[in-house]
Every structure is written in C-alpha cells, then in structure tokens.
mmCIF file of the N, C-alpha and C atoms, coordinates in Angstrom:
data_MODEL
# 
_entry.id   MODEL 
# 
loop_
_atom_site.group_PDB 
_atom_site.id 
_atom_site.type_symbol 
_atom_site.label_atom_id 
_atom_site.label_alt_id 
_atom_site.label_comp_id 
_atom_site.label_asym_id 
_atom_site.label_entity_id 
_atom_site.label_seq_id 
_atom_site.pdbx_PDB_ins_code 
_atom_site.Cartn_x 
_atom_site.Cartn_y 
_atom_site.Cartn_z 
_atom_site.occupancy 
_atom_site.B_iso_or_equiv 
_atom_site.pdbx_formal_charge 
_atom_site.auth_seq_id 
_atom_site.auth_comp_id 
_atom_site.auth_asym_id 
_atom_site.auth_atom_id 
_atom_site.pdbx_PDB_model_num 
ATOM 1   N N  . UNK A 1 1  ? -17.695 -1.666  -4.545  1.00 0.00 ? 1  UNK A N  1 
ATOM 2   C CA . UNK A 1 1  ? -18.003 -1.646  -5.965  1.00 0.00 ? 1  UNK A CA 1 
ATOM 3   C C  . UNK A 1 1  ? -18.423 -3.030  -6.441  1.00 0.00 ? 1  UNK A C  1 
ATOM 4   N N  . UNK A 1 2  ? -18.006 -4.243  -6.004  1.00 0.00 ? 2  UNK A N  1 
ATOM 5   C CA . UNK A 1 2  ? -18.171 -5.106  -6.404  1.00 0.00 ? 2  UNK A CA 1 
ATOM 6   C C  . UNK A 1 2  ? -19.624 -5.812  -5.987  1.00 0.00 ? 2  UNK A C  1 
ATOM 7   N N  . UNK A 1 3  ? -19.904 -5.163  -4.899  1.00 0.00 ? 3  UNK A N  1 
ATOM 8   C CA . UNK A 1 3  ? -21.152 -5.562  -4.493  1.00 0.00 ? 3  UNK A CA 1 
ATOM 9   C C  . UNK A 1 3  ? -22.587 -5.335  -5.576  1.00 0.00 ? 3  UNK A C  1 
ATOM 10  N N  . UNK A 1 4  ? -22.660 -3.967  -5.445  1.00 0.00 ? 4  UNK A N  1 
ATOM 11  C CA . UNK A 1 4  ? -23.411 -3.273  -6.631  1.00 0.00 ? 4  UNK A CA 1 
ATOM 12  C C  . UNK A 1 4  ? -22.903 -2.746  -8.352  1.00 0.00 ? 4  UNK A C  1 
ATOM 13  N N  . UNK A 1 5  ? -21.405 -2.568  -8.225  1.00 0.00 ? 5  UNK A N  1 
ATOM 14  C CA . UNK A 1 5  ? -21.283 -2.014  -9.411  1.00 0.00 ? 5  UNK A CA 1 
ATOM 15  C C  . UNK A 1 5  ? -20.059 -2.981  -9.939  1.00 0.00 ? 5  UNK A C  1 
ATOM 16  N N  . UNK A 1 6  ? -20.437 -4.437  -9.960  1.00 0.00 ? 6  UNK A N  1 
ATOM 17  C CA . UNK A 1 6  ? -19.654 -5.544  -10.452 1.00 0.00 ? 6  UNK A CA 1 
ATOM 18  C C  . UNK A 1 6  ? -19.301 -4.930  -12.241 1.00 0.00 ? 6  UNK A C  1 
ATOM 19  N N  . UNK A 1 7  ? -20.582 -5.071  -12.779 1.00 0.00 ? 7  UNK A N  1 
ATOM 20  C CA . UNK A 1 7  ? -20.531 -4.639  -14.291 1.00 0.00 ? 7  UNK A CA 1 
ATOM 21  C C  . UNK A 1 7  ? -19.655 -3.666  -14.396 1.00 0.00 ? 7  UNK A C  1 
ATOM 22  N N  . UNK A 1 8  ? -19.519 -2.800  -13.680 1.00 0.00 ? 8  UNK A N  1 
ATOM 23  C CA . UNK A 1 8  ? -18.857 -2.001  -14.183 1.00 0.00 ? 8  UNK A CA 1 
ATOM 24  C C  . UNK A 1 8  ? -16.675 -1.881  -14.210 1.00 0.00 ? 8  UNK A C  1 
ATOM 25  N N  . UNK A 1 9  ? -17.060 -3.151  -13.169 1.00 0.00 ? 9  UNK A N  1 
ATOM 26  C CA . UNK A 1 9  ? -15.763 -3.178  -12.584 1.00 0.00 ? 9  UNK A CA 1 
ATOM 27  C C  . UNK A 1 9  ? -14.976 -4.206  -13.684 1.00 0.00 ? 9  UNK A C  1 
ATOM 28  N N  . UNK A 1 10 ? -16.093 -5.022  -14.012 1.00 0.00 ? 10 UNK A N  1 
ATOM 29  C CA . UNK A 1 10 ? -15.527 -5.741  -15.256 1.00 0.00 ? 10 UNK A CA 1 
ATOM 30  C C  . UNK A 1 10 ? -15.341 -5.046  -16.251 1.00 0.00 ? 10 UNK A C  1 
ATOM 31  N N  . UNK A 1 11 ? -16.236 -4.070  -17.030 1.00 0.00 ? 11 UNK A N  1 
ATOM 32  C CA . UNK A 1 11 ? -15.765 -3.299  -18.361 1.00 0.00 ? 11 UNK A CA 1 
ATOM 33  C C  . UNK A 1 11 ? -14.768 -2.475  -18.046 1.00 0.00 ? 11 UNK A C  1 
ATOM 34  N N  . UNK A 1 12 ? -14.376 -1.924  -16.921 1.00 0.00 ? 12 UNK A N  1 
ATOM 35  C CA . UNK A 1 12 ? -13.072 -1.026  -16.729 1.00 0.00 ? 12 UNK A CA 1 
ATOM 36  C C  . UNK A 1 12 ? -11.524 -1.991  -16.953 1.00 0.00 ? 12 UNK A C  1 
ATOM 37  N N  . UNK A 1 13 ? -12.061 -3.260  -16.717 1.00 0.00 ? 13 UNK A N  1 
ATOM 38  C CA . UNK A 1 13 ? -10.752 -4.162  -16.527 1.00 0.00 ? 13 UNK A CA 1 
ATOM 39  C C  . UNK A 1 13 ? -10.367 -4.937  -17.869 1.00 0.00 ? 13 UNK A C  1 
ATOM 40  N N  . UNK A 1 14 ? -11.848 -4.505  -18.405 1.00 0.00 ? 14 UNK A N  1 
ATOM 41  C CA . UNK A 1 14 ? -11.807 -5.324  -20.253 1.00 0.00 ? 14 UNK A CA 1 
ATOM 42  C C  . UNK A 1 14 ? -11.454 -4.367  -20.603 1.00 0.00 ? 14 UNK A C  1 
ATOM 43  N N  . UNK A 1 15 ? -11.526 -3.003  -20.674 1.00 0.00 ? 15 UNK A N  1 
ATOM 44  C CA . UNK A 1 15 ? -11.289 -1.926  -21.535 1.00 0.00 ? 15 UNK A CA 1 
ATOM 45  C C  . UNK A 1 15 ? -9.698  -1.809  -21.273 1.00 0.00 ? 15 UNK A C  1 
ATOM 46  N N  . UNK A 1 16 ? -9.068  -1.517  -20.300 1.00 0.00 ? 16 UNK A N  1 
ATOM 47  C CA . UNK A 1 16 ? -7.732  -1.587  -19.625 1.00 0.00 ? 16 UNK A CA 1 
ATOM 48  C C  . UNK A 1 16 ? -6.723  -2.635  -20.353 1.00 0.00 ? 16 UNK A C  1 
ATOM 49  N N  . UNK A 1 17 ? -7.290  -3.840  -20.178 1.00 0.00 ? 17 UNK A N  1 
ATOM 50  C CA . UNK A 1 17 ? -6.587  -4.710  -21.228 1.00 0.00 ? 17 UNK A CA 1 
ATOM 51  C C  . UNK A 1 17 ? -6.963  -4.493  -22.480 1.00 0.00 ? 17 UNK A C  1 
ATOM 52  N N  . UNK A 1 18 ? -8.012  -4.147  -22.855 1.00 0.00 ? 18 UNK A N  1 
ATOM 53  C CA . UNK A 1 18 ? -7.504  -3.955  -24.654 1.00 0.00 ? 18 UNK A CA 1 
ATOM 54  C C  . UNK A 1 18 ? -6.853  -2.596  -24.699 1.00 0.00 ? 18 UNK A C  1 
ATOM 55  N N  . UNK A 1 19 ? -6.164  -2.036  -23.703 1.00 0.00 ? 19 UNK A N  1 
ATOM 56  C CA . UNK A 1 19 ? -5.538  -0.847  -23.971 1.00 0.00 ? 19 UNK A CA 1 
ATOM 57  C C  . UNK A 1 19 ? -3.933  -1.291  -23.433 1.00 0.00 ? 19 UNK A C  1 
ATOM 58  N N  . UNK A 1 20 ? -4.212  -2.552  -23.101 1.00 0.00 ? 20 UNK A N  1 
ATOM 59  C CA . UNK A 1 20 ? -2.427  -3.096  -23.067 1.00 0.00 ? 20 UNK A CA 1 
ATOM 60  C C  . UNK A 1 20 ? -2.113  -3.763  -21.462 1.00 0.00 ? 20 UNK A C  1 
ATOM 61  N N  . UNK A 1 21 ? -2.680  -2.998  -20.821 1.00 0.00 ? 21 UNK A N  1 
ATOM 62  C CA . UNK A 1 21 ? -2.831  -2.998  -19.240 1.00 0.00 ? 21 UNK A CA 1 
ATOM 63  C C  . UNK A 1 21 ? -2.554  -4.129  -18.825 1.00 0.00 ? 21 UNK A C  1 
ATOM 64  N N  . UNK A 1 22 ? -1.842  -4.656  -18.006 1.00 0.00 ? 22 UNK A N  1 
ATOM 65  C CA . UNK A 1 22 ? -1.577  -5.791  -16.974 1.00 0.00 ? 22 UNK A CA 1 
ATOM 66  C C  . UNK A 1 22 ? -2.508  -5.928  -15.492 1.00 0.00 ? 22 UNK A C  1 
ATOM 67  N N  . UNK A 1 23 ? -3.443  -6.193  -15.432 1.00 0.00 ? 23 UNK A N  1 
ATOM 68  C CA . UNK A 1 23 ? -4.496  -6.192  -14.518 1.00 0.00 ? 23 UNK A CA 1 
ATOM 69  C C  . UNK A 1 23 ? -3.888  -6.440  -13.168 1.00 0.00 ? 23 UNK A C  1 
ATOM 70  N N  . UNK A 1 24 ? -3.732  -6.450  -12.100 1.00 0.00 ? 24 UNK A N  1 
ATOM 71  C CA . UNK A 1 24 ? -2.864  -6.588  -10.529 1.00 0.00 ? 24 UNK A CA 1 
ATOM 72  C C  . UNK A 1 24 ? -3.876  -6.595  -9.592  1.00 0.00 ? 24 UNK A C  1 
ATOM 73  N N  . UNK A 1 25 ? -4.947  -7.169  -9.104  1.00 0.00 ? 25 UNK A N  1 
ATOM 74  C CA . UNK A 1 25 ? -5.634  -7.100  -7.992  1.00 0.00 ? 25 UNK A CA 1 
ATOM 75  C C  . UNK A 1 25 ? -5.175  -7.318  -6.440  1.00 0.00 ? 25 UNK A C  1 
ATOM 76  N N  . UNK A 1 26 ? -4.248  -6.980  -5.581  1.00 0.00 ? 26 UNK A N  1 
ATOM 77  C CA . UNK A 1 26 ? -3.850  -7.617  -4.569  1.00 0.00 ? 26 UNK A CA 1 
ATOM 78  C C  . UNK A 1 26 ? -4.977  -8.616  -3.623  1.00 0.00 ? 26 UNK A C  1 
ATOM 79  N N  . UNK A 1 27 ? -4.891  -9.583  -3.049  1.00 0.00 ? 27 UNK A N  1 
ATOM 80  C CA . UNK A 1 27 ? -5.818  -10.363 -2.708  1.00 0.00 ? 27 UNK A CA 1 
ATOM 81  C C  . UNK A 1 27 ? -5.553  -9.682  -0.852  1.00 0.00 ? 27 UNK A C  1 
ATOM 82  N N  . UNK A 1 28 ? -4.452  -8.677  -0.961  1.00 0.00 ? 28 UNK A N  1 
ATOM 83  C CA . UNK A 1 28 ? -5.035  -8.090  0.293   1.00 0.00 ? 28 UNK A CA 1 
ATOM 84  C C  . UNK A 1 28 ? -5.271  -6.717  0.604   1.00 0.00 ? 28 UNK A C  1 
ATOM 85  N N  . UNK A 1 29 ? -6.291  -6.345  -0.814  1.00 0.00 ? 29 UNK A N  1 
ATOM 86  C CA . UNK A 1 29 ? -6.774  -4.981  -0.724  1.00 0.00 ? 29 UNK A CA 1 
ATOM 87  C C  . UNK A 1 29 ? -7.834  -4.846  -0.063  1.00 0.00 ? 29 UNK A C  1 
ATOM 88  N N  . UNK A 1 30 ? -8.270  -3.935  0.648   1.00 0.00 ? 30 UNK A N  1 
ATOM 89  C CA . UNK A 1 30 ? -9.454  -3.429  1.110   1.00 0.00 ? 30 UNK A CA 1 
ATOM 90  C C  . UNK A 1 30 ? -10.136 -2.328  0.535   1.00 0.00 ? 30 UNK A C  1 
ATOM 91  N N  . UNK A 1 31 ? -11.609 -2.600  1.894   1.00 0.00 ? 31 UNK A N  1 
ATOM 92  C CA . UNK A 1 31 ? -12.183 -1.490  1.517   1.00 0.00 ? 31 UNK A CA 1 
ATOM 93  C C  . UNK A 1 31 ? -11.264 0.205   1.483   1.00 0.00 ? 31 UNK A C  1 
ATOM 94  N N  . UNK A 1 32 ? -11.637 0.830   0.457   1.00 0.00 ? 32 UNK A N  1 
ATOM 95  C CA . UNK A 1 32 ? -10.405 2.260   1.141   1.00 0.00 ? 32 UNK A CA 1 
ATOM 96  C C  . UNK A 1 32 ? -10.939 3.134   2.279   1.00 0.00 ? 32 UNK A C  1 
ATOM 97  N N  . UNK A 1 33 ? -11.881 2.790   2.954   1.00 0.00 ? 33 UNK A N  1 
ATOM 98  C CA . UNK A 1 33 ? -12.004 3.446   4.541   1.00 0.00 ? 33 UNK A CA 1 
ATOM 99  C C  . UNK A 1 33 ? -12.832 4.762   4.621   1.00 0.00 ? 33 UNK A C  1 
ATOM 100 N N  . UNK A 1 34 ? -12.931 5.415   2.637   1.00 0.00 ? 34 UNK A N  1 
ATOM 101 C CA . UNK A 1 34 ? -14.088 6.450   2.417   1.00 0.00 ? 34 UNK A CA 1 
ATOM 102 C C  . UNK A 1 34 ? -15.512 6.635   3.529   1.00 0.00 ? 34 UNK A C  1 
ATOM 103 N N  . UNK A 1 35 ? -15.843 5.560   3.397   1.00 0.00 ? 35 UNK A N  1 
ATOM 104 C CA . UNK A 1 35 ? -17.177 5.709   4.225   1.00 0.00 ? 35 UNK A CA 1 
ATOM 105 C C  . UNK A 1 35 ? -16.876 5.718   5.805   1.00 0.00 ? 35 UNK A C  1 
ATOM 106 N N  . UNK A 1 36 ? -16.014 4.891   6.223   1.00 0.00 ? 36 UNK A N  1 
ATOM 107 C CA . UNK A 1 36 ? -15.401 5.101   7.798   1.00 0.00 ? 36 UNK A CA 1 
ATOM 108 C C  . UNK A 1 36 ? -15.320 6.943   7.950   1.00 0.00 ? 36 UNK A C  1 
ATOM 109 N N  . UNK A 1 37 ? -14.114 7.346   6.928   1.00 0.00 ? 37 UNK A N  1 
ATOM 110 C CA . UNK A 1 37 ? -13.482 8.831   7.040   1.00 0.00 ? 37 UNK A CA 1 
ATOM 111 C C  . UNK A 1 37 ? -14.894 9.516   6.987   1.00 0.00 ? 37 UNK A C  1 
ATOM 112 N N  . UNK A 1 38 ? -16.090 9.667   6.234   1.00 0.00 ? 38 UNK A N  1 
ATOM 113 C CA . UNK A 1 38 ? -16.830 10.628  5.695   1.00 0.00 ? 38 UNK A CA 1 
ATOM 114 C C  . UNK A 1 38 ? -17.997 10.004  7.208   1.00 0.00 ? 38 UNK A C  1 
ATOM 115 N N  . UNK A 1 39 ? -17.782 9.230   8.062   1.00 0.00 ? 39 UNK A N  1 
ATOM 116 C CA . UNK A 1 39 ? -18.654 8.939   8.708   1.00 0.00 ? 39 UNK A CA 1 
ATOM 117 C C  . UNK A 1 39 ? -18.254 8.961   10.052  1.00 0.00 ? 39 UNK A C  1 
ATOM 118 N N  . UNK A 1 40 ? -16.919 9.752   10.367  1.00 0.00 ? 40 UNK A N  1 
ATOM 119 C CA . UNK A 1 40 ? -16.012 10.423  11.420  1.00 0.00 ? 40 UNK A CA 1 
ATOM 120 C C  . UNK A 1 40 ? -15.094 9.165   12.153  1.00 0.00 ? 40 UNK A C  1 
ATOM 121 N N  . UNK A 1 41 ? -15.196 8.174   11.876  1.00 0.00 ? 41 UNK A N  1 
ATOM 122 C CA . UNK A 1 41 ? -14.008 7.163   11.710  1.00 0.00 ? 41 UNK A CA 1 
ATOM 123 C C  . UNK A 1 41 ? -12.798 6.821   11.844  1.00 0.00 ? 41 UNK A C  1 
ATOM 124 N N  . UNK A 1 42 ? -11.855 8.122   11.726  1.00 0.00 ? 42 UNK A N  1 
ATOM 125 C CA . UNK A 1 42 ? -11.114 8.239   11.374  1.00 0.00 ? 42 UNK A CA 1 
ATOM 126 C C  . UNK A 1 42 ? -9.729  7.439   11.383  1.00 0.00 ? 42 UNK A C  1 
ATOM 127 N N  . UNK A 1 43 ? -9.891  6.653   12.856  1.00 0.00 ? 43 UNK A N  1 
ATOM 128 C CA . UNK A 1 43 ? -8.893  6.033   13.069  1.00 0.00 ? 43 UNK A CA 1 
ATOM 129 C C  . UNK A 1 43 ? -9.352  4.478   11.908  1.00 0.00 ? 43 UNK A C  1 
ATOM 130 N N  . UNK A 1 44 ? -10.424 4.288   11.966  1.00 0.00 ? 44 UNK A N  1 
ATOM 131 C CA . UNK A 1 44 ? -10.303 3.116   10.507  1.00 0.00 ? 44 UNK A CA 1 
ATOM 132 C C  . UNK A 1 44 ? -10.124 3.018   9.434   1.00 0.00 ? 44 UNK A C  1 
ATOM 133 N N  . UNK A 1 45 ? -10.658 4.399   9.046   1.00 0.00 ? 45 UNK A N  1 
ATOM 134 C CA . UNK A 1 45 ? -10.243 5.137   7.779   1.00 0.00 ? 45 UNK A CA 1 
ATOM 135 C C  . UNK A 1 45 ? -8.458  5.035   7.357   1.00 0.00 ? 45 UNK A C  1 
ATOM 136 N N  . UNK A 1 46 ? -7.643  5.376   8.694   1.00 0.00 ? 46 UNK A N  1 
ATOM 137 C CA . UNK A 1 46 ? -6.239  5.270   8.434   1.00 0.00 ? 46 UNK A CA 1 
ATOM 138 C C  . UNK A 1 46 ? -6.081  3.882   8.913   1.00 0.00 ? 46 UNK A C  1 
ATOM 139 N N  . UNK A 1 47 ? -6.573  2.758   8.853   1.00 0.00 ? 47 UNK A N  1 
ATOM 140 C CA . UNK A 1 47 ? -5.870  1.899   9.223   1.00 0.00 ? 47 UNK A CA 1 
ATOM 141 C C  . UNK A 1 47 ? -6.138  0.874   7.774   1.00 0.00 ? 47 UNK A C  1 
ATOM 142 N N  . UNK A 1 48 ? -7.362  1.314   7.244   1.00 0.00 ? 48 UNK A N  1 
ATOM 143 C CA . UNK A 1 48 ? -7.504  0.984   5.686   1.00 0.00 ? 48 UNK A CA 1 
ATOM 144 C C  . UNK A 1 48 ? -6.591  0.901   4.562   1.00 0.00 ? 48 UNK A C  1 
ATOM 145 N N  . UNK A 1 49 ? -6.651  2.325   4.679   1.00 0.00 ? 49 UNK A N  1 
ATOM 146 C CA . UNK A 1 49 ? -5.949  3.264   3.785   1.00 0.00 ? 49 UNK A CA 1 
ATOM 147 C C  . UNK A 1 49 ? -4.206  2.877   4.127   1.00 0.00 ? 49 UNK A C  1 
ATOM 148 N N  . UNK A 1 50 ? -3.914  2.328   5.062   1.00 0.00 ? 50 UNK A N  1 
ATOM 149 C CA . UNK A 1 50 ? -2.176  1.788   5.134   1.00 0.00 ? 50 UNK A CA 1 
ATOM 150 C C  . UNK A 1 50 ? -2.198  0.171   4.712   1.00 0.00 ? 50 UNK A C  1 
ATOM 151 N N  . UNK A 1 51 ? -3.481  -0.210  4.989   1.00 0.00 ? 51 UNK A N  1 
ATOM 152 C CA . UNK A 1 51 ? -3.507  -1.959  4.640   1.00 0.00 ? 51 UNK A CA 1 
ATOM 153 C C  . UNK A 1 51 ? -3.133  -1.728  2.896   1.00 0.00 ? 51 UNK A C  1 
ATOM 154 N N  . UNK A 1 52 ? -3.886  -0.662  2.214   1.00 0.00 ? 52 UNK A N  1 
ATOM 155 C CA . UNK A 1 52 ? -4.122  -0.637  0.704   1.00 0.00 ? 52 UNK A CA 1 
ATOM 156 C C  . UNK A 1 52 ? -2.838  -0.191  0.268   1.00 0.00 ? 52 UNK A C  1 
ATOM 157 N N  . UNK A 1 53 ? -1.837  0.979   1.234   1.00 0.00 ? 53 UNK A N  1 
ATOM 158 C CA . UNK A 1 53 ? -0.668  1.044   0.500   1.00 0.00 ? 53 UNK A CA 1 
ATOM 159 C C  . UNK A 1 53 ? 0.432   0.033   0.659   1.00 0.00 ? 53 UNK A C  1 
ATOM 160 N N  . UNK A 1 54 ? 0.241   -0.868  1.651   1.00 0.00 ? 54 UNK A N  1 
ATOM 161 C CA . UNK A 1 54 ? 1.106   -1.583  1.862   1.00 0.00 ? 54 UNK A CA 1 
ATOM 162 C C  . UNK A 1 54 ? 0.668   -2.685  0.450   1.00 0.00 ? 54 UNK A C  1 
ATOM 163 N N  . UNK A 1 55 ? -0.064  -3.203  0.333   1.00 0.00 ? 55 UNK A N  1 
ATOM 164 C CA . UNK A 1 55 ? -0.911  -3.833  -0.485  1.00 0.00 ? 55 UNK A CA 1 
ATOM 165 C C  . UNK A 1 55 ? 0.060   -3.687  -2.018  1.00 0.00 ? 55 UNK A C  1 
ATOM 166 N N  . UNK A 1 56 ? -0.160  -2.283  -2.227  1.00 0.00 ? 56 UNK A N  1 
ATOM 167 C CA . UNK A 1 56 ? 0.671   -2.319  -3.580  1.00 0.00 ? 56 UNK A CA 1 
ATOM 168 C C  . UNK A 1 56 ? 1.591   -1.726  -3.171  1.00 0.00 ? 56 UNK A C  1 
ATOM 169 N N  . UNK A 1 57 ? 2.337   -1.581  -2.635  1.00 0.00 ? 57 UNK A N  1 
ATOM 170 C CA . UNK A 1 57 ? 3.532   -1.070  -2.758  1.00 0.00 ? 57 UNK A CA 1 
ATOM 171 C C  . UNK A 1 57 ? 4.454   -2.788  -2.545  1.00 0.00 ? 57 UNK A C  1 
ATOM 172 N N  . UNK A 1 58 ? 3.937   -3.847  -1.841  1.00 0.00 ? 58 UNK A N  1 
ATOM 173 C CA . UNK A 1 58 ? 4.420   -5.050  -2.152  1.00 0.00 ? 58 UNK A CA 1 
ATOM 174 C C  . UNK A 1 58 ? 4.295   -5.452  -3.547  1.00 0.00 ? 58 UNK A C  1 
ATOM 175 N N  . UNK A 1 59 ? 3.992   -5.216  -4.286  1.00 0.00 ? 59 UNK A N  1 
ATOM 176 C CA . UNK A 1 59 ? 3.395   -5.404  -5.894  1.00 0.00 ? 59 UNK A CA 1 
ATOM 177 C C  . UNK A 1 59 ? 4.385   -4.834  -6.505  1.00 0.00 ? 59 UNK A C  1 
ATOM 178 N N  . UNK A 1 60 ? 4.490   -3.119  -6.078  1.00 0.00 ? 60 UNK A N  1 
ATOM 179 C CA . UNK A 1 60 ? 5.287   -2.916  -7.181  1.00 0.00 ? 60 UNK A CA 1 
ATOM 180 C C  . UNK A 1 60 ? 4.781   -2.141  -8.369  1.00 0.00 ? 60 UNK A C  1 
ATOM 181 N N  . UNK A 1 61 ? 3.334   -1.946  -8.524  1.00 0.00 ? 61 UNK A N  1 
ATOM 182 C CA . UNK A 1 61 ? 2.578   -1.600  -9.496  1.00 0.00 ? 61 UNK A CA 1 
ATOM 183 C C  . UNK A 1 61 ? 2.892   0.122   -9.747  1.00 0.00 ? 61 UNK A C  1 
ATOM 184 N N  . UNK A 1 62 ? 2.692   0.131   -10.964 1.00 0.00 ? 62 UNK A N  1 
ATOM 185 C CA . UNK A 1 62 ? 3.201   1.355   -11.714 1.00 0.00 ? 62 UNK A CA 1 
ATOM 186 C C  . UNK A 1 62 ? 2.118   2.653   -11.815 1.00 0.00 ? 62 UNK A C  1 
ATOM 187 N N  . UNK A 1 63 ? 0.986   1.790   -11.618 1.00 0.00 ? 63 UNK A N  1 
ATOM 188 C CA . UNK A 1 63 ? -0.408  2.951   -11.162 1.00 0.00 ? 63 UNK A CA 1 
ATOM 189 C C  . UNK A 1 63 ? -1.251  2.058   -10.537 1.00 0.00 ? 63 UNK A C  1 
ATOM 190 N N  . UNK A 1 64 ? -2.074  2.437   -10.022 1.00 0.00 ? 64 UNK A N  1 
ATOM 191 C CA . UNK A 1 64 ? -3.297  2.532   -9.409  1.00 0.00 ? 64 UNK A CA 1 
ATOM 192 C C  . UNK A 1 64 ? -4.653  3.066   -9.888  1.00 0.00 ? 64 UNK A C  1 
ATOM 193 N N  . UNK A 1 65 ? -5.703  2.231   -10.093 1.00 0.00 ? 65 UNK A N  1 
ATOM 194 C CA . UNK A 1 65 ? -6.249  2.768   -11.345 1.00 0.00 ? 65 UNK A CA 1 
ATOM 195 C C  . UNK A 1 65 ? -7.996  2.942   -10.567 1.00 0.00 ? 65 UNK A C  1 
ATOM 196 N N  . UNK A 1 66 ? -8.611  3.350   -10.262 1.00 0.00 ? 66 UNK A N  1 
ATOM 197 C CA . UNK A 1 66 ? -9.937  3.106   -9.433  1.00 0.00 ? 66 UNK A CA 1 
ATOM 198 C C  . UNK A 1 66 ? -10.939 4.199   -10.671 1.00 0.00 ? 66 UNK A C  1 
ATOM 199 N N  . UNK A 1 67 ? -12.379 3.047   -10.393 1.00 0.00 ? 67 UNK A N  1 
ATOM 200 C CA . UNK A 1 67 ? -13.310 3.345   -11.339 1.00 0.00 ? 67 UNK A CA 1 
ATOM 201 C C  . UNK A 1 67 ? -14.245 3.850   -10.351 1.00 0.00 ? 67 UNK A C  1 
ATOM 202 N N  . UNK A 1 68 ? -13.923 4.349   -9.064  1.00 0.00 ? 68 UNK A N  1 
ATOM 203 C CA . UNK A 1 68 ? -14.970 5.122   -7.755  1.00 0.00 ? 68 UNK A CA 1 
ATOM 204 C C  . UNK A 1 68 ? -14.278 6.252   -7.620  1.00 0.00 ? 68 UNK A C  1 
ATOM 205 N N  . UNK A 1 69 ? -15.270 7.477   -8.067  1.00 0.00 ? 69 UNK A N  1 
ATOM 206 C CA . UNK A 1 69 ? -14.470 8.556   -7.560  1.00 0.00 ? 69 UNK A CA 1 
ATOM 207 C C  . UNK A 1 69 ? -14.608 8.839   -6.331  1.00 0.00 ? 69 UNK A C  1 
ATOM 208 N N  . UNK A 1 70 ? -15.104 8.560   -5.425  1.00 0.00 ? 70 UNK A N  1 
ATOM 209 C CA . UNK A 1 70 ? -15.069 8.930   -3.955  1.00 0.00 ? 70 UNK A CA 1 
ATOM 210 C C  . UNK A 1 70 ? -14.153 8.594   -3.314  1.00 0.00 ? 70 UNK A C  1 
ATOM 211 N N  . UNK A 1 71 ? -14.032 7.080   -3.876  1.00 0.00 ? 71 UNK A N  1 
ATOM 212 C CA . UNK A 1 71 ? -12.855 6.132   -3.547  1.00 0.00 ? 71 UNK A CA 1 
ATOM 213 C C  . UNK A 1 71 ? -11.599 6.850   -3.642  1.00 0.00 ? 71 UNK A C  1 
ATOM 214 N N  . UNK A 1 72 ? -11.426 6.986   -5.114  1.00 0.00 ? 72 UNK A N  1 
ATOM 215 C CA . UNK A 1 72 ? -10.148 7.689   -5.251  1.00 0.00 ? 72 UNK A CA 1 
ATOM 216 C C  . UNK A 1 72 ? -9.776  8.879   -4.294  1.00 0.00 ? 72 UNK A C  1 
ATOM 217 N N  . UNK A 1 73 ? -10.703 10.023  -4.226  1.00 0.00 ? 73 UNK A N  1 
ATOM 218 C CA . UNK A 1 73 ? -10.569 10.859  -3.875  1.00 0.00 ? 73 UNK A CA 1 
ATOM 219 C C  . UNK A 1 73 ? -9.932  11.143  -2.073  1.00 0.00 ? 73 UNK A C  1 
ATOM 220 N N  . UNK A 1 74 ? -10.596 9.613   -1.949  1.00 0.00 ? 74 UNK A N  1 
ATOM 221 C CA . UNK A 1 74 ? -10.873 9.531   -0.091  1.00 0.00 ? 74 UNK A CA 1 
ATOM 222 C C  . UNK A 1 74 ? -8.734  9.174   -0.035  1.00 0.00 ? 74 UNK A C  1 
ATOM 223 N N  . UNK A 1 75 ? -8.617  8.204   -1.107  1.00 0.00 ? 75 UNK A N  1 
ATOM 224 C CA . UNK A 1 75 ? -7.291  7.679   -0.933  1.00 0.00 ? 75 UNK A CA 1 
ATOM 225 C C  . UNK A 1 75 ? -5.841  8.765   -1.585  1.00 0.00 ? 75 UNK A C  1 
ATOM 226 N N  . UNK A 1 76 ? -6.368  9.905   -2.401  1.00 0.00 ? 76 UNK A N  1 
ATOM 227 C CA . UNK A 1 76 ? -5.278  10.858  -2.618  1.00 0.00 ? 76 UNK A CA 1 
ATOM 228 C C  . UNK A 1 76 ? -5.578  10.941  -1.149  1.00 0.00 ? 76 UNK A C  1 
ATOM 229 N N  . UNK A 1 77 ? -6.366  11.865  -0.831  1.00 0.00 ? 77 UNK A N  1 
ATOM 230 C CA . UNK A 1 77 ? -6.462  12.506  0.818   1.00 0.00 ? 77 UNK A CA 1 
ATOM 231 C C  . UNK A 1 77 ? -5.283  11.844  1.683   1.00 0.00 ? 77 UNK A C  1 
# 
C-alpha cells in the first residue's frame, strides 16, 4: 500500500485520529503474504502472516485496522 496507495494510507490515519484513535505501526510488520497465498505460496504466506501476529500481539493493540481489502481478507483467513 505504501508503495502506490501512500495517499491513501495517510487519510485513513488522519481520519482515525480525528476519530480519537492512537495510531500503532509495528516497525516489524510485514507484507501480509496475500499475494504469496493467492500465488500458491503457501508456506510464505504462513510465515508472513505469524511475523504480523506476533508483531501485534507484542503491542498489545486493541484492533487492527487495514485500509486493503484483500489484505484484510487474506489475514482473517
């Protein structure tokens, strides 16, 4: 997202804080492994996707908030 859809990643994070939000980026999140999984991958896909929960679950954070729905979707999975 940040590559191509920077703008957008900023107004989700301005809008969030004027809605109260405490912003949390972990500096050891990754990619979420969507395109690995949808591109038969699979074993990188899960090795992503455990870097990202470990990621916040050291944090502590109360949600998880993603402005990619593929993204999201790949990481309920």
């Amino acid at each position: 997202m940040d590559t191509m859809f920077m703008k957008t990643n900023d107004s989700t994070m301005k809008l969030l804080q004027l809605a109260g939000c405490e912003i949390v980026i972990p500096t050891e999140q990754a990619c979420c492994g969507a395109l690995h999984g949808h591109s038969g991958e699979k074993n990188g896909a899960k090795e992503l996707a455990k870097r990202n929960i470990l990621a916040f679950e050291e944090l502590g954070v109360d949600y998880i908030i993603t402005n990619a729905g593929g993204c999201g979707a790949f990481l309920i999975e």
